[in-house]
C-alpha positions as CSV (number, residue, x, y, z in Angstrom):
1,X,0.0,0.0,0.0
2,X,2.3,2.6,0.7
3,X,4.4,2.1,-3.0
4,X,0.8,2.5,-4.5
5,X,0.2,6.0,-2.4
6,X,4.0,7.2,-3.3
7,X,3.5,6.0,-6.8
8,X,0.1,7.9,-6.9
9,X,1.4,10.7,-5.7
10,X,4.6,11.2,-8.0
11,X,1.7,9.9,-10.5
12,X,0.1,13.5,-9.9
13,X,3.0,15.1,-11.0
14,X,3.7,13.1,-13.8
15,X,-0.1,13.8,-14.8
16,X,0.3,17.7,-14.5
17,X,3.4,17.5,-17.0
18,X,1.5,15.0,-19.4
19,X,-1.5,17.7,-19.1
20,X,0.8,20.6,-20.4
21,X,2.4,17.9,-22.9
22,X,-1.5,17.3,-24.3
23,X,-2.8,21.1,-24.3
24,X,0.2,22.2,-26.4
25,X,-0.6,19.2,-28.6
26,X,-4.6,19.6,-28.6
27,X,-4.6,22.7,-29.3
28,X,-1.3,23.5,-31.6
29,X,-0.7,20.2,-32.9
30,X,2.9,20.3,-31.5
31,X,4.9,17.8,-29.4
32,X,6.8,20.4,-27.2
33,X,10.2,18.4,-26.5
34,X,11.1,21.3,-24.4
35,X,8.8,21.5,-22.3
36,X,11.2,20.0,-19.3
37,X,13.8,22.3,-19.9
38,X,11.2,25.1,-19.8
39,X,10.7,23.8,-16.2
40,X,13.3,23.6,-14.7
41,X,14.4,26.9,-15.6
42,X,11.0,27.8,-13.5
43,X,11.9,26.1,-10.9
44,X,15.3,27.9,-10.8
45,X,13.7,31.0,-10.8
46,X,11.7,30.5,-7.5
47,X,15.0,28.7,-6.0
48,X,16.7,32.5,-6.4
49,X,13.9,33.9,-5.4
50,X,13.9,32.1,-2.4
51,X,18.0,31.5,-2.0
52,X,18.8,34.7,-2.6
53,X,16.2,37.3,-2.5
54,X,14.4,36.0,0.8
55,X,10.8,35.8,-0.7
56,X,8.4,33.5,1.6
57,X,7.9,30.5,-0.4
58,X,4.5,31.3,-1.7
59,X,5.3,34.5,-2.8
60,X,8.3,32.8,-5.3
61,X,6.0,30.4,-6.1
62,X,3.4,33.0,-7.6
63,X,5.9,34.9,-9.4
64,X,7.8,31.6,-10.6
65,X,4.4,30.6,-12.4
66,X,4.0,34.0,-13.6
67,X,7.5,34.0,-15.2
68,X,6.5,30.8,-16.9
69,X,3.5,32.2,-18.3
70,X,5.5,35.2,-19.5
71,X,8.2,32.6,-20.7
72,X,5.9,30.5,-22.5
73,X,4.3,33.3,-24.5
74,X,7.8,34.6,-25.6
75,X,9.0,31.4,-26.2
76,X,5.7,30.9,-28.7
77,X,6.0,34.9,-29.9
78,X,9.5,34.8,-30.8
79,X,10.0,30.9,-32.4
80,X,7.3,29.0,-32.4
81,X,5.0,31.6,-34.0
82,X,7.4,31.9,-37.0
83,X,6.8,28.3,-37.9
84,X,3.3,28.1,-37.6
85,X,2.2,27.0,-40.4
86,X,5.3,25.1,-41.3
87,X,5.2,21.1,-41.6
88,X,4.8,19.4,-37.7
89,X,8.1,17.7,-38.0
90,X,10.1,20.8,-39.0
91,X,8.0,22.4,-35.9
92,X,8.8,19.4,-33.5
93,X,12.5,19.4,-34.5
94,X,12.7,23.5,-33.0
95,X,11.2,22.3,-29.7
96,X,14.4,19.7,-30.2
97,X,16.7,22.7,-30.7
98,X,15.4,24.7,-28.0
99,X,15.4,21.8,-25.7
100,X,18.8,22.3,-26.0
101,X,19.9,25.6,-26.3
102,X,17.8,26.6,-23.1
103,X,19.9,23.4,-21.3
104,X,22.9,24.7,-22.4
105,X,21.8,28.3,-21.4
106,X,20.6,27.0,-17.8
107,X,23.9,25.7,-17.3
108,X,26.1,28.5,-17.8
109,X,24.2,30.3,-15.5
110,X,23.4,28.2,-12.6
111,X,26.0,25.2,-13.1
112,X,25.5,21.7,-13.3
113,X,26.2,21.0,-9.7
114,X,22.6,19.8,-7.8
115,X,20.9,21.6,-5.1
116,X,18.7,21.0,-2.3
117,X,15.3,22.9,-2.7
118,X,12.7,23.6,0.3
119,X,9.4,22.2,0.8
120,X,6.3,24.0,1.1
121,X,5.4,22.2,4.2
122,X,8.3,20.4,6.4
123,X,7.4,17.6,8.6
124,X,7.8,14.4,9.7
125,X,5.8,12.2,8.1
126,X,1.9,10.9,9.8
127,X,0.8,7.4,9.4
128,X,-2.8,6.9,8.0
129,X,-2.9,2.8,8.4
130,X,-0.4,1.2,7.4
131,X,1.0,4.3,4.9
132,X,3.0,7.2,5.9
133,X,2.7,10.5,4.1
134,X,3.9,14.0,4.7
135,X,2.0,17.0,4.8
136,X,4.2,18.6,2.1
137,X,2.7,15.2,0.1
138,X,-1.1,16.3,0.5
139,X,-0.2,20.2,-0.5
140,X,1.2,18.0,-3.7
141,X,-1.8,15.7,-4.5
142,X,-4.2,18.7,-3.3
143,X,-2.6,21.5,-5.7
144,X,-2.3,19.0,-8.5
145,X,-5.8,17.7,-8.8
146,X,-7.0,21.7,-8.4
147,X,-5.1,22.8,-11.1
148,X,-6.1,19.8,-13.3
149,X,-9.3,20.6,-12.7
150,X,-9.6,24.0,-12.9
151,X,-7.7,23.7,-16.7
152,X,-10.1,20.7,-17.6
153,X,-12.8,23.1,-17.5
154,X,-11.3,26.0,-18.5
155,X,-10.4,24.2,-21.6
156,X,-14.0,22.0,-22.0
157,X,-16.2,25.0,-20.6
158,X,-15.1,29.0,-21.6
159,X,-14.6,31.0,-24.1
160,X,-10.6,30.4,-24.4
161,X,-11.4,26.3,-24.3
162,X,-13.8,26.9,-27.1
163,X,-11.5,28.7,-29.2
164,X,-8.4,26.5,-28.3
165,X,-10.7,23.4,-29.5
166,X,-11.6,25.0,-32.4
167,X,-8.3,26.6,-33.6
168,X,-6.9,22.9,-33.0
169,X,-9.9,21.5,-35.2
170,X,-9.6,24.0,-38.0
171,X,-7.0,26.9,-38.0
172,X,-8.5,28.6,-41.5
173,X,-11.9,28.2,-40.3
174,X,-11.1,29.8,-37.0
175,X,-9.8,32.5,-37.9
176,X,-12.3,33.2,-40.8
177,X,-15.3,32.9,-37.4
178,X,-13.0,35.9,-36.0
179,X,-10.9,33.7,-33.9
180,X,-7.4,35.2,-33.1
181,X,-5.6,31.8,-33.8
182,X,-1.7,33.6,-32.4
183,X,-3.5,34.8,-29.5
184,X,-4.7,31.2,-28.9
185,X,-1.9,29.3,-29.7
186,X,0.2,31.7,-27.4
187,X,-2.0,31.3,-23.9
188,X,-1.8,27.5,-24.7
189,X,2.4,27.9,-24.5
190,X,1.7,29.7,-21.6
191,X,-0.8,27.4,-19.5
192,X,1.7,24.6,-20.5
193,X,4.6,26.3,-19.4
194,X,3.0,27.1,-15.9
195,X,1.6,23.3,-15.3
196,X,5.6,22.0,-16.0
197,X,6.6,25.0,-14.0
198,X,4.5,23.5,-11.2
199,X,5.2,20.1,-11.4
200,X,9.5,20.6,-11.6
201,X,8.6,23.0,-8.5
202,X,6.8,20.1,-6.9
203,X,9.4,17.4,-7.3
204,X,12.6,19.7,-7.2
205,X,12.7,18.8,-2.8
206,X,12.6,15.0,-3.6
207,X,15.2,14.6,-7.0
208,X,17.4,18.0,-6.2
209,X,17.7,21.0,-8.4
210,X,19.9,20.7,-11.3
211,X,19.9,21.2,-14.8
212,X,18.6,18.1,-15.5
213,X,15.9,17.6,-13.3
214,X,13.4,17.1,-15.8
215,X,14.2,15.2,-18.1
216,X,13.2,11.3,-16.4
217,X,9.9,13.4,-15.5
218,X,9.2,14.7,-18.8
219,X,9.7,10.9,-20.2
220,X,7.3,9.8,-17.6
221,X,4.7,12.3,-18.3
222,X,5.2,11.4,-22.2
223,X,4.4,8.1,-21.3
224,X,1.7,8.5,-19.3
225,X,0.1,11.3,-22.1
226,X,0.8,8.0,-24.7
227,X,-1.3,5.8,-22.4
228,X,-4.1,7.9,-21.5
229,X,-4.8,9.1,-25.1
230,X,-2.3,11.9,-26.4
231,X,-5.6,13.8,-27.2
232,X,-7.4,13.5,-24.0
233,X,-6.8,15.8,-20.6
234,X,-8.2,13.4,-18.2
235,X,-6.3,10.6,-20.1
236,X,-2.9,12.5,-19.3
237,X,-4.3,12.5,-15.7
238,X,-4.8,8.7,-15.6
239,X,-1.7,7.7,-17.5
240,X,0.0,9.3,-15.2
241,X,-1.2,7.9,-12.3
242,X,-1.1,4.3,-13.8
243,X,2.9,5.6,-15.1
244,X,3.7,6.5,-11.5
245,X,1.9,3.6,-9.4
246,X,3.8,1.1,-12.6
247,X,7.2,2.4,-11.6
248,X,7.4,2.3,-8.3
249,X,5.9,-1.5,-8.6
250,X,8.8,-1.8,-10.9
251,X,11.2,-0.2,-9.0
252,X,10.5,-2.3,-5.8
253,X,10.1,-5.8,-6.8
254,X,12.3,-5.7,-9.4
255,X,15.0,-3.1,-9.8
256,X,14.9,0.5,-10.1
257,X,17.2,1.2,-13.3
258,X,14.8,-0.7,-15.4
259,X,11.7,1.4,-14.3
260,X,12.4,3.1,-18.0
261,X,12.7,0.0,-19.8
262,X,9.0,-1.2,-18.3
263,X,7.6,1.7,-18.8
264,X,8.3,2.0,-22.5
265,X,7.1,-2.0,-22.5
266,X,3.7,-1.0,-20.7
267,X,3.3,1.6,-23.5
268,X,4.4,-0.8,-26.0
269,X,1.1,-3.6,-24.7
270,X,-0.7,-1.2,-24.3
271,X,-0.7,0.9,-28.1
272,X,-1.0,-2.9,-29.2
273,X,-4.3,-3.3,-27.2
274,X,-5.8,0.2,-27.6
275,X,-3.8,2.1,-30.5
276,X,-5.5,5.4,-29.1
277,X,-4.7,4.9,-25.8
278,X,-6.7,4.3,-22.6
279,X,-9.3,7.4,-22.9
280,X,-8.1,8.3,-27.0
281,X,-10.9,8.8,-29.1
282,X,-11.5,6.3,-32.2
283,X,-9.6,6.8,-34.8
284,X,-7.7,9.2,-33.3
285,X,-11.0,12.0,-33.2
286,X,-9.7,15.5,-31.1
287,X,-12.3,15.3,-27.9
288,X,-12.0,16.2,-24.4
């Protein structure tokens, strides 16, 4: 029991960074590779925010997510923008290339050597049963499954989800309905940006800070986005739950380094099985 509860909770995580994964895709038709990179260099900003500019920790972590809305939109505005209407794979390959250059950027100025990051909430651990958890774990779960939420609806129930589904549909025809397709496009960048900022904030206390941080967790949340339906937002949700309850199965009873190998072999069964995914629509159909 308590491998499924740690595995559920890192699960959440992993499900927030599939969830930006799957907007950017829904909605732009782009597999952001550098969505990791992008952050980590959030969570380095609340670190000096809080390491060297004293901020209480809520405070950095506001204006941490507000840099990587800002970051996302410039990121959009000044590449991706440019190559909008360019083939997907010349597209995907740029999110290669900034992957990275914003690495190699995020090294030279904050080295390669790791460092240890705060929690929100220190503590020793409570038992609940037979499980231990810390309350630093709840403000995890609990944050996570709000801002799931809240985007889930945001996306399936306002104005800005409407026009995101239907720019994502149909770019011509949403524009020619009065649809500002850029403008779009650009607050999906952000929203993405600010759910990885969140989830490498999250997990920076339990893997270190480094440069990078991200990249097992981005795999992870690729896989779980890949198993839930690379269309679907409560699939990236449940693939990553099922990604981060798999691993730590894996990790325990058999041996940790090959986590990644049965991970890929999960996705492997299961794209034989369900070629969509877990919650994919048939024949690949863009729905909620």
């Amino acid at each position: 029991m308590q491998i499924i509860v740690s595995g559920l909770i890192f699960g959440f995580v992993y499900g927030l960074a599939a969830l930006g994964l799957v907007l950017i895709y829904k909605t732009t038709d782009i597999v952001n590779f550098a969505q990791g990179e992008m952050a980590m260099v959030t969570t380095f900003m609340s670190f000096v925010l809080l390491s060297q500019l004293g901020m209480p920790y809520f405070v950095a972590f506001a204006l941490a997510l507000l840099f990587a809305a800002l970051f996302g939109m410039i990121i959009y505005h000044v590449f991706m923008k440019r190559v909008q209407t360019s083939p997907p794979l010349n597209q995907m390959v740029l999110t290669l290339g900034l992957f990275l250059v914003i690495n190699g950027i995020a090294g030279l100025i904050w080295g390669y050597h790791p460092r240890s990051y705060p929690e929100a909430f220190a503590g020793d651990p409570f038992q609940i049963g037979s499980v231990f958890i810390t309350f630093n774990e709840l403000f995890m779960v609990g944050l996570t499954f709000i801002l799931m939420l809240v985007f889930y609806l945001i996306f399936r129930y306002t104005r800005i989800g409407l026009a995101m589904r239907a720019s994502s549909q149909d770019m011509v025809a949403a524009e020619l309905m009065g649809i500002k397709v850029s403008h779009v496009f650009m607050s999906a960048w952000a929203i993405g940006a600010v759910l990885g900022g969140v989830a490498g904030i999250m997990t920076a206390p339990f893997i270190f800070l480094n440069t990078t941080m991200m990249m097992d967790i981005l795999i992870m949340a690729f896989a779980g986005a890949v198993i839930g339906g690379f269309i679907s937002l409560p699939g990236a949700v449940v693939g990553g739950l099922i990604v981060g309850v798999y691993e730590n199965l894996v990790s325990y009873y058999i041996a940790p380094e090959l986590k990644m190998v049965y991970t890929f072999i999960l996705i492997i069964v299961i794209l034989y099985v369900r070629p969509q995914g877990i919650l994919g629509g048939p024949k690949f159909v863009k729905k909620v």
